[in-house]
N, C-alpha and C positions, 0 to 999 in steps of 0.2 A: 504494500500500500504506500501511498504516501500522503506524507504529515505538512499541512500547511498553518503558519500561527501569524494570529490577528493581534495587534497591539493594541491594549488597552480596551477592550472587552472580553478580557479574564477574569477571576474573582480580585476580588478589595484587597486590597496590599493590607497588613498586618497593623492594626492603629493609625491606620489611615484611609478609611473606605472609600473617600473620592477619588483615590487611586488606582486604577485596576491594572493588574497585567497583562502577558500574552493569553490568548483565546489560543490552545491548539487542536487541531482537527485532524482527523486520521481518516482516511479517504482509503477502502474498499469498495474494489467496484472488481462485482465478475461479470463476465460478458461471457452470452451461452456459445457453443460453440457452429460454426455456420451451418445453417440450414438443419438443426436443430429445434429451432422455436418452428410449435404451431401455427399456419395461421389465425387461430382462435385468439393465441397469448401476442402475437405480432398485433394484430387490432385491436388490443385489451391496452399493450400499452402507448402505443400512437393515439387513444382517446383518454390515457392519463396525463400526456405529456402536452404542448402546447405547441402547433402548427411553428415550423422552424421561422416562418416570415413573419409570425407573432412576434415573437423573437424581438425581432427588427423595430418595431411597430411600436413598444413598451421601453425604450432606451430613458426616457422619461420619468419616469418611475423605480429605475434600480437605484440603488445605492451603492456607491466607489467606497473598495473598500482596501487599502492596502495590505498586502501578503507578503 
């Protein structure tokens, strides 16, 4: 996997809670392997997920967050 850390959206620093430290995140991800997935589970998650030119459309509304 790999580990990516957020600063300053960790817990409270020690006597001092308006301090927070690293956020880190650990990032698992398995991908089935090709032509494996049903099409049943292939349309299951294409209507979990949101149209990739959604994507696009929403730049507006993320949030930048440095890694």
């Amino acid at each position: 996997g790999d580990v990516k850390a957020i600063d300053d959206e960790g817990m409270p620093m020690h006597k001092n809670p308006f301090v927070k430290g690293k956020l880190y995140i650990r990032f698992d991800v398995e991908f089935p392997n090709s032509g494996t997935l049903q099409p049943e589970s292939h349309a299951l998650i294409a209507k979990a997920l949101p149209p990739a030119d959604a994507m696009d459309e929403d730049k507006d509304d993320l949030e930048e967050v440095t890694m």
